[in-house]
C-alpha positions in Angstrom: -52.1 26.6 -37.9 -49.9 24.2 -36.1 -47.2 24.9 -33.2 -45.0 22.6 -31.7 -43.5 23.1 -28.4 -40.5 21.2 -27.6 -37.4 20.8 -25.6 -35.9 19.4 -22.5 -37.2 18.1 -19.2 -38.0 20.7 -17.0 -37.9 23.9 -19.8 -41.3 24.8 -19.2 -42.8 23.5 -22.1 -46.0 23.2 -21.2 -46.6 27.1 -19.2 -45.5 27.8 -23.1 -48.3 26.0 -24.9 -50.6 27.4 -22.0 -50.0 30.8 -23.3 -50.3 29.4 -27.1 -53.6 27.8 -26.0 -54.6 31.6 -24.5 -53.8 33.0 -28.3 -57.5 30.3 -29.1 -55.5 27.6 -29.5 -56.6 24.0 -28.8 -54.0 22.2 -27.0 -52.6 18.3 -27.7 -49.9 17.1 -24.6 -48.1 14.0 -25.9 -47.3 13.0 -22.3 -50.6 13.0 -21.7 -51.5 11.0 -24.9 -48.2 9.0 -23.5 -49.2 7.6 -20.1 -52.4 6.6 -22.0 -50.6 5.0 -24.6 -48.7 2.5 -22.0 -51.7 1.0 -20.7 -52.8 -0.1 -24.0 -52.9 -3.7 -24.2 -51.0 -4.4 -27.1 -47.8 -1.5 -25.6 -48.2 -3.2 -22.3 -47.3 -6.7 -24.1 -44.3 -5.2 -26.4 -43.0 -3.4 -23.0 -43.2 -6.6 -21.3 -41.6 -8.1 -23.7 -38.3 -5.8 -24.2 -38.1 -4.9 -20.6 -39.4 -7.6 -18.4 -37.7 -6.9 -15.3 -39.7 -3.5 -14.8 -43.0 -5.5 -14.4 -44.2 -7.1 -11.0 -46.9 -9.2 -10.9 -47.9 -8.4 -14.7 -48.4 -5.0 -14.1 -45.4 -2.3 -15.1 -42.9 -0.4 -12.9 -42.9 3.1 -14.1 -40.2 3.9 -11.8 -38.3 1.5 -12.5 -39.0 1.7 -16.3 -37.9 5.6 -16.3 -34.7 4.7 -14.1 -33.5 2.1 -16.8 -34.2 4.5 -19.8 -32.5 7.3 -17.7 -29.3 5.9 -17.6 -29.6 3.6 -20.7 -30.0 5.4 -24.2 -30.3 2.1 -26.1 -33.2 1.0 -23.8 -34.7 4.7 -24.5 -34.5 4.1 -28.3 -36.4 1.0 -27.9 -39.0 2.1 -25.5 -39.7 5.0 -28.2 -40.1 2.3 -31.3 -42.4 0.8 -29.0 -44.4 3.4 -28.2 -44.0 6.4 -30.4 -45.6 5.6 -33.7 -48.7 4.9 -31.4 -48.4 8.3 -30.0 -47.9 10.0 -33.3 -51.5 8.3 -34.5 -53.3 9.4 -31.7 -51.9 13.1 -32.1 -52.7 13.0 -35.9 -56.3 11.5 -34.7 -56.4 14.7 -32.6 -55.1 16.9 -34.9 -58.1 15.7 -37.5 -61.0 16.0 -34.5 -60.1 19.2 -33.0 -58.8 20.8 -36.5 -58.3 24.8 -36.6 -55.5 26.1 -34.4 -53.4 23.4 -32.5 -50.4 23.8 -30.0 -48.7 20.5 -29.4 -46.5 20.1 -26.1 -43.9 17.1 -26.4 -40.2 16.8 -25.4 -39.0 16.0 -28.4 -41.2 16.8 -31.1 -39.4 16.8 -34.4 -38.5 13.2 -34.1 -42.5 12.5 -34.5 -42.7 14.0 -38.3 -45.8 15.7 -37.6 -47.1 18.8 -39.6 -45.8 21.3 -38.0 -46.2 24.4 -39.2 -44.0 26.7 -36.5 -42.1 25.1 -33.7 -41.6 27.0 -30.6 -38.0 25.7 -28.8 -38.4 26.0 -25.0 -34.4 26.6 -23.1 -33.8 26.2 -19.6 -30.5 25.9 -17.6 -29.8 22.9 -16.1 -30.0 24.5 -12.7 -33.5 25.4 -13.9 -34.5 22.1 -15.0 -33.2 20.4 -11.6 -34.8 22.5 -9.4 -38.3 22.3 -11.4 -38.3 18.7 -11.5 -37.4 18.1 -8.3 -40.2 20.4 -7.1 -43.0 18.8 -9.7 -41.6 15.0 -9.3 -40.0 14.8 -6.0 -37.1 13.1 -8.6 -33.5 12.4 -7.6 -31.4 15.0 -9.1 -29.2 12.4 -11.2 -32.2 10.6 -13.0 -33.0 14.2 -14.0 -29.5 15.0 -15.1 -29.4 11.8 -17.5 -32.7 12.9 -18.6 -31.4 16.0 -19.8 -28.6 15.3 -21.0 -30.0 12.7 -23.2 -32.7 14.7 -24.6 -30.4 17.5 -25.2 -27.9 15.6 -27.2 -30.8 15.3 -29.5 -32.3 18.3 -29.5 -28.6 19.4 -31.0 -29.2 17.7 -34.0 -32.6 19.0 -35.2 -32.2 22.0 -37.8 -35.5 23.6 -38.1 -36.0 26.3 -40.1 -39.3 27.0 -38.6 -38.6 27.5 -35.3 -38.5 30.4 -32.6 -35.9 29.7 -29.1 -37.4 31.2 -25.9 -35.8 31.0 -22.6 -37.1 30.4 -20.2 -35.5 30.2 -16.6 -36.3 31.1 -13.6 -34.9 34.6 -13.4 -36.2 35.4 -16.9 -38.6 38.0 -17.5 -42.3 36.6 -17.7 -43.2 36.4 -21.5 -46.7 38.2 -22.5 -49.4 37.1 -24.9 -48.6 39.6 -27.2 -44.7 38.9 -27.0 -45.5 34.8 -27.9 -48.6 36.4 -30.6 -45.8 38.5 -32.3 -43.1 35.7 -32.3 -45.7 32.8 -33.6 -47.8 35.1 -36.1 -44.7 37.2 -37.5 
C-alpha cells in the first residue's frame, strides 16, 4: 500500500508520515529527494538558466530562489517544470527499491501523479503554520504567508476521492497509532 501525505507549509506533514512509518511503513520525503534533486548538474544548469539572478559565483542562492518563488507564482510554476518530473522519477525509483508499504511526505502531492493508493490531507491554521515555521526556519512571517497561500490555492482544486483530512493544530488533540491505523486501513 501506498499513502500520500500532503498539504501546506507548516501542517505537520511529516509528524503525520512519522506515525504512518510507526504502522511498518517505509518512508519517501520528497523535500528530501528535493534538495538533492537541485544540486544535480543538469537542474543546477536549467535553474541557472531561468533564474540567473539567484546564483553568485555559479553556485545557487536558495534564499534568494525561495523569496522570488514566494512572492512570484509564475516563477514557482517554472521552478516545478524544472525540477518536478526529476523528483517524481526518483520517488517512483524508490517506490520500486523499497516496495511493500510506503508513506510519501510532499507538499503538494497530487500534482506528481503517483500511485497513490490513500492520501492523507494534513490542515493547519495559518496561525499554526506561522508560528511552526518560524520556529523550524527562523523565516520572515510574509515569505511564509505567500507560501501558504499559494500552496493552498492549489490544494483547493484537487478532488480526491481517496483521501482522509486530519487537523492538525497546535491545540488539537494528539492523534494515536490506532486512530491514523483505523482512518488509513478502514
Amino acid at each position: 500500500m501506498i499513502v500520500g501525505v500532503y498539504g501546506t507549509i507548516g501542517a505537520g506533514k511529516t509528524t503525520i508520515s512519522n506515525k504512518v512509518k510507526n504502522l511498518k511503513f517505509r518512508m519517501i520525503n520528497a523535500d528530501k529527494i528535493a534538495r538533492e534533486v537541485i544540486e544535480y548538474k543538469n537542474i543546477q544548469q536549467q535553474i541557472k538558466k531561468a533564474f540567473p539572478n539567484c546564483f553568485t559565483k555559479e553556485k545557487l542562492d536558495r534564499n534568494k530562489l525561495r523569496k522570488l518563488i514566494s512572492s512570484d507564482e509564475k516563477s514557482l510554476n517554472k521552478l516545478n517544470s524544472i525540477v518536478w518530473p526529476e523528483i517524481k522519477n526518483e520517488i517512483l525509483s524508490e517506490i520500486q527499491v523499497k516496495g511493500g508499504n510506503i508513506v510519501i511526505d510532499a507538499a503538494l502531492l497530487p500534482e506528481l501523479n503517483l500511485p497513490i493508493d490513500q492520501y492523507i490531507r494534513v490542515k493547519a491554521t495559518l496561525l499554526t503554520t506561522l508560528y511552526r515555521i518560524k520556529k523550524r526556519d527562523k523565516k520572515p512571517f510574509k515569505e511564509t504567508y505567500s507560501i501558504y497561500k499559494q500552496q493552498n490555492k492549489r490544494i483547493k482544486q484537487y478532488n480526491l476521492k481517496n483521501e482522509i483530512i486530519i487537523v492538525n493544530d497546535l491545540w488539537t488533540k494528539k492523534i494515536s497509532l490506532k486512530q491514523l491505523n483505523k482512518k488509513i486501513f478502514k
